[in-house]
BAFI-3210 file (N, C-alpha, C; in Angstrom, 3 decimals, decimal comma, padded with zeros to 6 digits):
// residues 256
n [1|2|3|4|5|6|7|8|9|10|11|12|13|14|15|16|17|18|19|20|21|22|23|24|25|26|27|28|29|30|31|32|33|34|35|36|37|38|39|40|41|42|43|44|45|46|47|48|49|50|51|52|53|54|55|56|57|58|59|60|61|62|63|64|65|66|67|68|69|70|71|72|73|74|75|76|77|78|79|80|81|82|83|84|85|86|87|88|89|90|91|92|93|94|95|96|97|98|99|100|101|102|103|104|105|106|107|108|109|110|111|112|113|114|115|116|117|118|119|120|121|122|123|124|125|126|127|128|129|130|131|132|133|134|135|136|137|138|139|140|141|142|143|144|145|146|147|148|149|150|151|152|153|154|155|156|157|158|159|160|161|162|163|164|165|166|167|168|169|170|171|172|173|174|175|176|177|178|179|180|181|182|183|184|185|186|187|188|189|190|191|192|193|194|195|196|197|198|199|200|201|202|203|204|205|206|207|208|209|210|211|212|213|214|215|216|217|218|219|220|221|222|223|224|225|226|227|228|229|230|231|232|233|234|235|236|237|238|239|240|241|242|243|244|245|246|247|248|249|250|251|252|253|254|255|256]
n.u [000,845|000,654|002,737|002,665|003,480|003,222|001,611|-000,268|-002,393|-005,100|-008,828|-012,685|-015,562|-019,022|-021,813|-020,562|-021,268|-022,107|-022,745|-021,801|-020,195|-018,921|-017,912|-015,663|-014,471|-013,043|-011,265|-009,658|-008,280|-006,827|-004,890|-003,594|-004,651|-006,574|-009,675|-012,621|-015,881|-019,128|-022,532|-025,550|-028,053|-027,382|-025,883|-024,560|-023,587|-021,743|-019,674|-018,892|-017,592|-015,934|-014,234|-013,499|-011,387|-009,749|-008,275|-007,192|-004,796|-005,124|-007,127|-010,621|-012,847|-016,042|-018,383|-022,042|-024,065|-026,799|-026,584|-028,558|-029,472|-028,350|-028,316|-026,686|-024,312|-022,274|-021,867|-021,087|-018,818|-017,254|-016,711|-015,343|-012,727|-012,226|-011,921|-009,992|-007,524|-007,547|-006,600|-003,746|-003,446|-004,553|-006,100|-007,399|-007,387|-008,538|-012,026|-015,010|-018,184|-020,626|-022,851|-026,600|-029,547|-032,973|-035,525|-037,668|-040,231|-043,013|-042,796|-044,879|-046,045|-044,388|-044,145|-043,576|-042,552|-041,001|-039,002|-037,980|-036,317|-035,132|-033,304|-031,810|-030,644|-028,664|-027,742|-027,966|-026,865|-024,498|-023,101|-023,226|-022,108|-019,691|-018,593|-018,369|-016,286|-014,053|-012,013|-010,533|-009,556|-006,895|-004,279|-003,885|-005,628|-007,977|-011,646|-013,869|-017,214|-019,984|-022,366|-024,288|-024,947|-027,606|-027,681|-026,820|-027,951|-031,369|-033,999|-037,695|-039,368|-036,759|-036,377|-036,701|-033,981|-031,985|-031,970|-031,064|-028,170|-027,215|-026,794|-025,023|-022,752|-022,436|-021,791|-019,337|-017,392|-017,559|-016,754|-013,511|-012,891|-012,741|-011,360|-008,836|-006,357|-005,847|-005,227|-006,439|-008,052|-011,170|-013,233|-016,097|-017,336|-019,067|-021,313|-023,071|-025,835|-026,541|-025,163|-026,604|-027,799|-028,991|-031,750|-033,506|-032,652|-033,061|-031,817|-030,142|-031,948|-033,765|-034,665|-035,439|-035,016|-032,190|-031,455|-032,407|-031,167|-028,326|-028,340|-027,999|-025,813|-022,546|-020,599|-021,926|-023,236|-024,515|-023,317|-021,208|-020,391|-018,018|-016,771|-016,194|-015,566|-012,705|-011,837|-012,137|-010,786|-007,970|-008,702|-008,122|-005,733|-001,653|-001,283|-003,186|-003,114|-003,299|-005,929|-008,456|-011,759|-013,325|-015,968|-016,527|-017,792|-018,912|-019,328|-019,436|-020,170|-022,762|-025,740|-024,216]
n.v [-001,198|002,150|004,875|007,374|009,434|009,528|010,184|009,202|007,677|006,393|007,103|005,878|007,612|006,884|008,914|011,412|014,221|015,724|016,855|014,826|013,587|014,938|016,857|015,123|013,557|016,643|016,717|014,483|014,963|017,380|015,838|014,982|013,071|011,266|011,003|009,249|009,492|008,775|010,522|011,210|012,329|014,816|016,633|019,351|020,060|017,858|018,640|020,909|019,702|018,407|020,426|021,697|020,037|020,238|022,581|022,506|021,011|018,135|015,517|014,740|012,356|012,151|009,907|009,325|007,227|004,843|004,014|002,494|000,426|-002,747|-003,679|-001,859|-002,307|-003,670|-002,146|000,018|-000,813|-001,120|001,489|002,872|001,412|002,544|004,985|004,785|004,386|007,084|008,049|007,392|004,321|000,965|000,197|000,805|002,704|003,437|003,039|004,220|003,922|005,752|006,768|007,796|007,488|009,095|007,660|009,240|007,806|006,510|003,595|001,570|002,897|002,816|001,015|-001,439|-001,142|001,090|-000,022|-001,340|000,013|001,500|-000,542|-001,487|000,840|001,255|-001,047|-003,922|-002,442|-001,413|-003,996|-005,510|-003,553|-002,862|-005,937|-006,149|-003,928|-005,282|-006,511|-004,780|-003,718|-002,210|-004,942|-004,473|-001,780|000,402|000,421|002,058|002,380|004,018|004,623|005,515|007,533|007,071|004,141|003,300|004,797|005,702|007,438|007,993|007,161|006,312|003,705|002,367|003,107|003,135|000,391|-000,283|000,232|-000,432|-003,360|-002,785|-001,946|-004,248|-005,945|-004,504|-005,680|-008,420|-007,924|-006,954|-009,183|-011,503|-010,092|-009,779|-011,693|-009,717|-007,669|-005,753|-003,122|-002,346|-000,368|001,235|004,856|006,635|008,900|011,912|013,776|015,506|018,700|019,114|018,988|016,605|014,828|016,209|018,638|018,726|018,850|021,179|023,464|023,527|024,881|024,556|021,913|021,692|022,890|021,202|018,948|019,754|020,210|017,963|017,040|016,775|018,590|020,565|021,559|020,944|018,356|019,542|019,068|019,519|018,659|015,542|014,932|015,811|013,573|011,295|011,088|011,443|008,904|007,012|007,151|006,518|007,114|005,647|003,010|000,494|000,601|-000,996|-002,979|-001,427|000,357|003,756|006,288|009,534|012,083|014,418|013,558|012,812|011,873|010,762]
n.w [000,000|-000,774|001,190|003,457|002,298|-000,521|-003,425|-004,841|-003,775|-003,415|-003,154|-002,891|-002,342|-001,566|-002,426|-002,380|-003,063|-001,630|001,608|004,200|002,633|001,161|002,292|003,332|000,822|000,356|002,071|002,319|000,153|000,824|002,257|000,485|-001,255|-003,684|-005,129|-006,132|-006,360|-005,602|-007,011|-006,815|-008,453|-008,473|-010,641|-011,045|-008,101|-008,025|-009,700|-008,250|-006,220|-007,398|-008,608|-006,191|-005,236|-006,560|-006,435|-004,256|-005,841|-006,127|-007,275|-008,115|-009,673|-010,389|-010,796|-011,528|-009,552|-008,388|-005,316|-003,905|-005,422|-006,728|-009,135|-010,794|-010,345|-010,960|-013,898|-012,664|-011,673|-013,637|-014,722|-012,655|-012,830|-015,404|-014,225|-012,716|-014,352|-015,750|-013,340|-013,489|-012,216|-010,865|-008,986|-006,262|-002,768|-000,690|001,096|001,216|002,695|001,946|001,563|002,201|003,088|004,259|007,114|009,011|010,586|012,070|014,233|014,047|011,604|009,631|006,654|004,218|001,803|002,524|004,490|002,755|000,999|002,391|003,438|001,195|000,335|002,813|003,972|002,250|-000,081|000,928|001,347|-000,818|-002,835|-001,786|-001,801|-004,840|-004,941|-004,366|-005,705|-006,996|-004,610|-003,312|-001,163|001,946|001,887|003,022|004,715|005,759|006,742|006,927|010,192|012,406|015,292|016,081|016,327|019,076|020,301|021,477|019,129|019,171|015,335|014,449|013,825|011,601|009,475|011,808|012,357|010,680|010,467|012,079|011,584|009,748|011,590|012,377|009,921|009,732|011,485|010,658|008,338|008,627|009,763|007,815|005,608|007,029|006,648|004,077|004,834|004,711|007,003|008,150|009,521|011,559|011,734|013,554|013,204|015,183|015,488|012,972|011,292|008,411|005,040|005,516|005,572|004,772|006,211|009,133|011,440|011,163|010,187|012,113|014,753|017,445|017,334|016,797|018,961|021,274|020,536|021,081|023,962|024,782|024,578|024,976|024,641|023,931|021,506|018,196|015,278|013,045|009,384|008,940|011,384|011,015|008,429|008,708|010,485|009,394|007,348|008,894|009,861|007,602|007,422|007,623|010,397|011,975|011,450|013,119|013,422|013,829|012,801|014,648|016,093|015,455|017,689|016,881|017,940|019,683|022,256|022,720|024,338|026,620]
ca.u [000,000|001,515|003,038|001,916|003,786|003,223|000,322|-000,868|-003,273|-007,313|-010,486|-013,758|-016,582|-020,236|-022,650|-019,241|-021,565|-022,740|-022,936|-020,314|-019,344|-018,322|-016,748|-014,479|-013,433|-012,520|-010,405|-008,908|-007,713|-005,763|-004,154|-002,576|-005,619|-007,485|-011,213|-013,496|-016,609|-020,607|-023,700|-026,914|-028,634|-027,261|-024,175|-023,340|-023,371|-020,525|-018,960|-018,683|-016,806|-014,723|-013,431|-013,079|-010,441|-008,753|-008,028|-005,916|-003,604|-005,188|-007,987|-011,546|-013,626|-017,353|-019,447|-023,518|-024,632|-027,538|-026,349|-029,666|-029,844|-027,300|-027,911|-025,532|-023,056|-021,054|-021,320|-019,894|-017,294|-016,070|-016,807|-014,432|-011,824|-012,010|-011,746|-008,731|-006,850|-007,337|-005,779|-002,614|-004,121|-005,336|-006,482|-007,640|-006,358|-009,687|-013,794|-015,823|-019,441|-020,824|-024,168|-027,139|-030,769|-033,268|-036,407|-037,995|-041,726|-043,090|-042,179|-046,272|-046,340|-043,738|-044,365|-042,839|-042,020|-040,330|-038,251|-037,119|-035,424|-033,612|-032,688|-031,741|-029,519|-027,843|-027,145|-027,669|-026,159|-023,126|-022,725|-022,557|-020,901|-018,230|-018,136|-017,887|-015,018|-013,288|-011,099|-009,432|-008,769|-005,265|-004,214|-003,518|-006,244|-009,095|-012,657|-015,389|-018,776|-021,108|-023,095|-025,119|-025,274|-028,937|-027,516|-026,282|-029,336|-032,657|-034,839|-038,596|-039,030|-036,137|-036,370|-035,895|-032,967|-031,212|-031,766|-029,677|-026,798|-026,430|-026,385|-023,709|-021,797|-021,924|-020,665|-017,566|-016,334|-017,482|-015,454|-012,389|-012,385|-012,473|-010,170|-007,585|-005,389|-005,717|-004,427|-007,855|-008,686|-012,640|-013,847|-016,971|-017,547|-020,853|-021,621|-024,379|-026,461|-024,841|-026,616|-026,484|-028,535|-029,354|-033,337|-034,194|-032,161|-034,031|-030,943|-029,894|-032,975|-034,932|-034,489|-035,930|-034,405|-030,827|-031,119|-032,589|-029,663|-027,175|-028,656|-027,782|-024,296|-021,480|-019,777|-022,966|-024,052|-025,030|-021,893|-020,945|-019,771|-016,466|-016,042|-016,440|-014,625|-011,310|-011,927|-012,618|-009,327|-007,553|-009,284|-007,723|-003,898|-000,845|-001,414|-004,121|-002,901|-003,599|-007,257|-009,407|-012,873|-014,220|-017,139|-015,832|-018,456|-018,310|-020,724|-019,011|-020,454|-023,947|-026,377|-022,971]
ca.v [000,000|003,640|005,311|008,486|010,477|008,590|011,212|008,473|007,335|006,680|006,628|005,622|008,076|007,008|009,970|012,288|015,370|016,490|016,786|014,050|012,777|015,739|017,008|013,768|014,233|017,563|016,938|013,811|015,944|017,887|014,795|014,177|011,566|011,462|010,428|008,565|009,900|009,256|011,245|010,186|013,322|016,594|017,241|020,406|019,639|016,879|019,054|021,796|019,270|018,360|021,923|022,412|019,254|020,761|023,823|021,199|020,526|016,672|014,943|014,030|012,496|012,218|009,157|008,674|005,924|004,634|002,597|000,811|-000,536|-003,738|-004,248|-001,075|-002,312|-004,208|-001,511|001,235|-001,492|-000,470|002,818|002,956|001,087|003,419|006,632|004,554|004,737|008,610|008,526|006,446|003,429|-000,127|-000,503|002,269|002,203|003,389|002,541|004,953|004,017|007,159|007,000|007,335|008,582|008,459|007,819|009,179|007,524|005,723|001,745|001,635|003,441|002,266|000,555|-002,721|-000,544|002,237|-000,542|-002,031|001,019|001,755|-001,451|-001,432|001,479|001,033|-002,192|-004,307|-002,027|-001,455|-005,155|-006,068|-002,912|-003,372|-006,870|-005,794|-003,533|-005,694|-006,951|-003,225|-002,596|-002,546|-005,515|-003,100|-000,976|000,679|000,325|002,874|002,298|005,272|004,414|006,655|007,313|006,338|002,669|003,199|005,145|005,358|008,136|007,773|007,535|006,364|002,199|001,206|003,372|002,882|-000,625|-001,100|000,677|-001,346|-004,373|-002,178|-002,467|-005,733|-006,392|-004,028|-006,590|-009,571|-007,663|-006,632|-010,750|-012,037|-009,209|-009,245|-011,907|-009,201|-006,688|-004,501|-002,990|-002,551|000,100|002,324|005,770|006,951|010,327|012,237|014,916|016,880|019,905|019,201|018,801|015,047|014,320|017,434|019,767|018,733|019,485|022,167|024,036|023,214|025,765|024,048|020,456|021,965|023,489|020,084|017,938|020,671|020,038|016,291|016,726|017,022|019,420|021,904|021,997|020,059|018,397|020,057|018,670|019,583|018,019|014,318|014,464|014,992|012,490|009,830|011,358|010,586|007,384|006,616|007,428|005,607|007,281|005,242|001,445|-000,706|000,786|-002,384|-003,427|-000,555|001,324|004,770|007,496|011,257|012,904|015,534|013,587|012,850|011,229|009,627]
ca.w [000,000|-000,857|001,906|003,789|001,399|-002,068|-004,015|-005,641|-003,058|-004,279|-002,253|-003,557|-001,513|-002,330|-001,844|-002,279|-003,630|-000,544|003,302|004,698|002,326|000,435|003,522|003,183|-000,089|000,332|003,180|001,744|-000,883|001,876|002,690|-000,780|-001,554|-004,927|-005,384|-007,004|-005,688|-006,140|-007,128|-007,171|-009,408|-008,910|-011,182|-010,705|-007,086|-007,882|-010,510|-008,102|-005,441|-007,894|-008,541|-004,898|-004,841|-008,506|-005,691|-003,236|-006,285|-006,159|-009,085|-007,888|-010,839|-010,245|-011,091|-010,910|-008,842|-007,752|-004,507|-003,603|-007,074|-007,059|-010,986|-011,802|-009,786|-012,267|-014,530|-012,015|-011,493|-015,214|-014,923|-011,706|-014,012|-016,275|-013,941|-011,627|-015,591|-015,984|-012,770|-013,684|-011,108|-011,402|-008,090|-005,251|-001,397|000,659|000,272|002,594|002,004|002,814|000,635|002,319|002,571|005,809|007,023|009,996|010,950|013,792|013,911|013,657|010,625|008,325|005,465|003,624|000,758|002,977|004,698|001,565|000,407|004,197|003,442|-000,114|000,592|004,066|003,936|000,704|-001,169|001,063|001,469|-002,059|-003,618|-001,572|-002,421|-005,882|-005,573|-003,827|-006,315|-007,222|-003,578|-002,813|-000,035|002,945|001,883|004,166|004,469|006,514|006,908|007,958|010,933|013,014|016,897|016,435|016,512|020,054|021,093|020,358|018,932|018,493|014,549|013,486|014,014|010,414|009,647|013,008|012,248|009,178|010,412|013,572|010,705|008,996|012,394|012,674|009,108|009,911|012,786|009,916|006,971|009,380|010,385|006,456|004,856|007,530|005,351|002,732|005,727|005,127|007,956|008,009|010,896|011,666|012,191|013,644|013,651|016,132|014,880|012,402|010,830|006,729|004,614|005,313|006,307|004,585|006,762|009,498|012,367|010,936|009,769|012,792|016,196|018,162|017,772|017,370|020,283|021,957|020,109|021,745|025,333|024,898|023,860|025,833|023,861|023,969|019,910|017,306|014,930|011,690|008,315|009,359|012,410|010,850|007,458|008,814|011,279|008,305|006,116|009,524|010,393|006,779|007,383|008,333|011,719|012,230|010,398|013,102|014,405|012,888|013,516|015,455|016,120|016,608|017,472|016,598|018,251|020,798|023,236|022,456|025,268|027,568]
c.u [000,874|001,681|001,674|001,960|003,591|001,789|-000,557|-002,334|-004,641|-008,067|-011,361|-014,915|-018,056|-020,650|-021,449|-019,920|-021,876|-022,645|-021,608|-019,508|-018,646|-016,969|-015,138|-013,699|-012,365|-011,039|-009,158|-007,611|-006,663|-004,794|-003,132|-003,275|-006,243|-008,242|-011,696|-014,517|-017,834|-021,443|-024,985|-027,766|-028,429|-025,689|-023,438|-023,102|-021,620|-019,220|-018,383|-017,460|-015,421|-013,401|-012,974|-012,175|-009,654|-008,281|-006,997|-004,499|-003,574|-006,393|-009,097|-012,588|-015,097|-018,279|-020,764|-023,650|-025,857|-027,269|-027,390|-030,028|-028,586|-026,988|-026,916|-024,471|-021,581|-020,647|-020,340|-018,826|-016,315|-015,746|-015,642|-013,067|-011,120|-011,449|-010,224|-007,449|-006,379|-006,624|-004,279|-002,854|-004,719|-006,100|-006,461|-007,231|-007,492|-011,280|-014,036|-017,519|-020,251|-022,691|-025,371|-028,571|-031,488|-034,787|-036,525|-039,932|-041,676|-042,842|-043,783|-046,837|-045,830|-043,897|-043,408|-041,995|-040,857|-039,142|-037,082|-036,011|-034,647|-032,906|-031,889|-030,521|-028,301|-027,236|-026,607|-026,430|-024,399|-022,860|-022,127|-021,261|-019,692|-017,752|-017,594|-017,221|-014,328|-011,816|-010,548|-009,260|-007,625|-005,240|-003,228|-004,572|-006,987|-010,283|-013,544|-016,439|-019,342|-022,124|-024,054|-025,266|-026,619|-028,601|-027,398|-027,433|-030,340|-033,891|-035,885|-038,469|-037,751|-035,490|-035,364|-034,578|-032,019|-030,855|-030,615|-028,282|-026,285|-026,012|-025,226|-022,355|-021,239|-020,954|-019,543|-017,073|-016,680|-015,603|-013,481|-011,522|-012,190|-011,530|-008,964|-006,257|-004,931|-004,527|-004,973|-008,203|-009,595|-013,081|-015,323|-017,196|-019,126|-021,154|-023,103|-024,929|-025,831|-026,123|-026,011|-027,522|-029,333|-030,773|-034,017|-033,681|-032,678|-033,087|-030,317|-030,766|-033,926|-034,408|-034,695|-035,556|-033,383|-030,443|-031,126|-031,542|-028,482|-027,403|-028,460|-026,418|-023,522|-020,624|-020,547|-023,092|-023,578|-023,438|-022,138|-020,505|-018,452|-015,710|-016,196|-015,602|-013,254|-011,191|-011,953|-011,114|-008,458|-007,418|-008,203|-006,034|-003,380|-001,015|-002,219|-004,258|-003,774|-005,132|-007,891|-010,203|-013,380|-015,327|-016,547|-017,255|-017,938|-019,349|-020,873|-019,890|-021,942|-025,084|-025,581|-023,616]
c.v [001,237|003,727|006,566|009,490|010,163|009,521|010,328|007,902|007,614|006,420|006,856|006,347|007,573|008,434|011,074|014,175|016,701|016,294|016,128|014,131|013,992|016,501|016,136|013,873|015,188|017,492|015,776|014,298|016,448|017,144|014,178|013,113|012,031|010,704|010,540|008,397|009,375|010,007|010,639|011,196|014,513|016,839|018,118|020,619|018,673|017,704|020,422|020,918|018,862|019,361|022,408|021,625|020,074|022,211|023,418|020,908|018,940|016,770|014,487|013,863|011,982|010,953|009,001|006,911|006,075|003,569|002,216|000,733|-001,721|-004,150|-003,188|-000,856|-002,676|-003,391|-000,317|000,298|-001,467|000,683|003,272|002,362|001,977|004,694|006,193|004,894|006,261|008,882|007,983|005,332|002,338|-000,062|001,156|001,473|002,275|003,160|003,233|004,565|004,719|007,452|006,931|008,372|008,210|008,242|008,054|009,019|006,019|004,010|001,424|001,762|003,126|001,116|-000,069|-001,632|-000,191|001,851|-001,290|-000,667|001,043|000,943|-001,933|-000,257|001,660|000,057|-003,406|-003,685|-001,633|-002,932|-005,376|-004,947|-003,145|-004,699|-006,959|-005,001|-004,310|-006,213|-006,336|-002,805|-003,580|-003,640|-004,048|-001,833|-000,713|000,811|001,329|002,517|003,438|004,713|005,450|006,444|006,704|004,695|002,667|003,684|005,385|007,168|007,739|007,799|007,248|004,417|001,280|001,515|003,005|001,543|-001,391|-000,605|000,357|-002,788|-004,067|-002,493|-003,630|-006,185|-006,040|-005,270|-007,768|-009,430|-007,517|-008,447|-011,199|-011,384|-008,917|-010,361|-011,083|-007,746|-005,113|-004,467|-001,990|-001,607|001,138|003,484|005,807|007,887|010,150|013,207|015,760|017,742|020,071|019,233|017,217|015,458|015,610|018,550|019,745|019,242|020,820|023,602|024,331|024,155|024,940|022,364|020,428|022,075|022,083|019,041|018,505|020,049|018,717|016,208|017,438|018,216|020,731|022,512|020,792|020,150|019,847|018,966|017,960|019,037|016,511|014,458|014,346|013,918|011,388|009,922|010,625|009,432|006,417|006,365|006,242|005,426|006,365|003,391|000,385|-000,388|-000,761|-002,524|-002,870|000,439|002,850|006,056|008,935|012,151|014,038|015,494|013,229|011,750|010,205|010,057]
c.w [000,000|000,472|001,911|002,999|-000,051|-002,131|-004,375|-004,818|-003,480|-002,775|-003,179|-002,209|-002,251|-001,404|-001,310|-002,855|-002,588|000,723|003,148|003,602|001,406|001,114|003,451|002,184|-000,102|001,259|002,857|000,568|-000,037|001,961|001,965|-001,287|-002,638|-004,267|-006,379|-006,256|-006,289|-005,976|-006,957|-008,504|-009,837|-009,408|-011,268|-009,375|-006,940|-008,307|-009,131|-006,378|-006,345|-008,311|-007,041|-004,441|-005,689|-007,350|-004,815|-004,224|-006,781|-007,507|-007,905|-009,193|-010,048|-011,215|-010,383|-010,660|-008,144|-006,324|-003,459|-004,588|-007,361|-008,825|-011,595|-011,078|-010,413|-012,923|-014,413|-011,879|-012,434|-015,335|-013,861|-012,006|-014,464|-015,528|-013,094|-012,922|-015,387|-014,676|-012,678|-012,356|-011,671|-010,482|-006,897|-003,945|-000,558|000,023|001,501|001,875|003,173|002,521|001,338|002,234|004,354|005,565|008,584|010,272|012,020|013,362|013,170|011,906|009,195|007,289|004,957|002,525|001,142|003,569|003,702|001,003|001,411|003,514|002,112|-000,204|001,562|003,968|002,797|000,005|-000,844|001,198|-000,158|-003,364|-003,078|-001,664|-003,993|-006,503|-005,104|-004,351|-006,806|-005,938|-003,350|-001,663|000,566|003,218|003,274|003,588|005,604|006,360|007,706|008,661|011,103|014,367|017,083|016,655|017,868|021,037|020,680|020,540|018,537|016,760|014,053|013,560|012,838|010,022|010,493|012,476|011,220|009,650|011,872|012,676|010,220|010,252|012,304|011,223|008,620|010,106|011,498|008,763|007,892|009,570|009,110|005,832|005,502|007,274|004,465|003,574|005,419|006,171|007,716|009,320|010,250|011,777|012,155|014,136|014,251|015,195|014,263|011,482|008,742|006,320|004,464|006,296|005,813|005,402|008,296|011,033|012,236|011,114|010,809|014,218|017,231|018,906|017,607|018,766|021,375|021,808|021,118|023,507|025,477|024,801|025,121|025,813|023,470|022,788|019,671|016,424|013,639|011,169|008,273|010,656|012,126|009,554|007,626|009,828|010,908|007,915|007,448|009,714|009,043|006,464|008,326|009,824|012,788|012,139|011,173|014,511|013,362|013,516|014,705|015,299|016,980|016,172|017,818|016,347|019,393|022,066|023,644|023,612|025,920|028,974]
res [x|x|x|x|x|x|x|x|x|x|x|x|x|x|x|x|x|x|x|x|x|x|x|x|x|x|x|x|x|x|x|x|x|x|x|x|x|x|x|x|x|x|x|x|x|x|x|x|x|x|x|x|x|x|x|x|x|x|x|x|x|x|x|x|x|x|x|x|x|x|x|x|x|x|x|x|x|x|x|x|x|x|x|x|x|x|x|x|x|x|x|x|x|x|x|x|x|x|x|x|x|x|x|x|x|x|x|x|x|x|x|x|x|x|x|x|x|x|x|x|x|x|x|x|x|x|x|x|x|x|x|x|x|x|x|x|x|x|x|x|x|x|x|x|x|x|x|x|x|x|x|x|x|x|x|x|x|x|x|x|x|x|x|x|x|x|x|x|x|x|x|x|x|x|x|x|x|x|x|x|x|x|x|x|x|x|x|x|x|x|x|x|x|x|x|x|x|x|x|x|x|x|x|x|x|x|x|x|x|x|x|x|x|x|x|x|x|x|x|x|x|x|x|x|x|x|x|x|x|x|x|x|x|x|x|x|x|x|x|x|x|x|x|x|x|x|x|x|x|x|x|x|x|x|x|x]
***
């Protein structure tokens, strides 16, 4: 695996256009890291992260993905080929699967449909995409999984979500135990309330349940953007080689 200092270094961000995961990129970039980022619809959203790496001195190229759709997985698996080329690369060094969407309604209320998608994007789809890069990541590489403090504690409203990304835990500590021949090490991060644009803005946007998130936290406010991407770019460095198979939360403290 490249060194700390070797430029050459890839990460693959899903859901790299926006909120976290854009954060991540960006900061990766800092680090001397290229990306190979996803979208789901908004391109000048991607296009406009990619200009804000092209500012670092580093390359982020921008592919659409749908990741709860497993049938255009194969084909991003060419398409990610193709973009590891334009970066002189066969094979990338980190996988953050960052991609996600939410739902908040009562356990009561939710709907087969509404679960199939959670589930279709949280989990499914990180299970098998990352089974299907698996064979362009570098041995040595790194793997992330985006959690969520909701795994650890529980908010009314948010059952089915929560639920997949306590599954996502668990198949860190699986992937960490199968890929550590390969000398992938497989960990978690699980951010607390962070004020983006994820759920519709709904921490951010909202007075009333910032303020209530803040009064839970240790650290007396709600996260930012910015206090979790370099925490990933970190999580990703030499500094870091032999963290494996952990659940690390990053939540300044959030209902301890």
């Amino acid at each position: 695996m490249p060194t700390s200092s070797n430029p050459s270094r890839i990460a693959i961000v899903t859901g790299g256009s926006r909120g976290l995961g854009r954060n991540t990129v960006i900061h990766l970039a800092r680090r001397g890291v290229d990306s190979i980022f996803t979208y789901h619809s908004n391109r000048k959203e991607a296009d406009a992260v990619v200009a804000a790496v092209a500012e670092t001195g580093r390359r982020a190229i921008a592919l659409p993905l749908d990741t709860g759709n497993t049938a255009l997985f194969a084909d991003f698996a060419l398409a990610v080929q193709k973009a590891l080329a334009e970066l002189g690369a066969e094979r990338f060094d980190y996988l953050v699967n960052n991609a996600g969407t939410s739902l908040h309604k009562p356990f009561e209320q939710t709907t087969e449909d509404e679960l199939d998608g959670i589930y279709n994007v949280h989990f499914k789809g990180v299970f098998f995409l990352t089974q299907k890069l698996l064979p362009l990541l570098n041995d040595g590489g790194r793997i992330v999984n985006i959690s969520s403090g909701l795994a650890r504690f529980s908010f009314p409203g948010s059952s089915a979500y929560a639920s997949m990304k306590g599954a996502v835990e668990v198949l860190t500590r699986y992937l960490a135990k199968e890929l550590g021949p390969r000398g992938i090490a497989v960990n978690t991060v699980a951010p607390g309330a962070i004020a983006t644009d994820f759920s519709g803005g709904i921490v951010r946007d909202n007075p009333e349940l910032n303020q209530q998130i803040a009064g839970l936290t240790a650290l007396g406010r709600v996260g930012e953007a910015d206090d979790i991407g370099p925490m990933i770019a970190a999580l990703l460095s030499e500094d870091n080689r032999w963290v494996n198979a952990q659940r690390i939360e990053v939540s300044g403290g959030m209902l301890v």
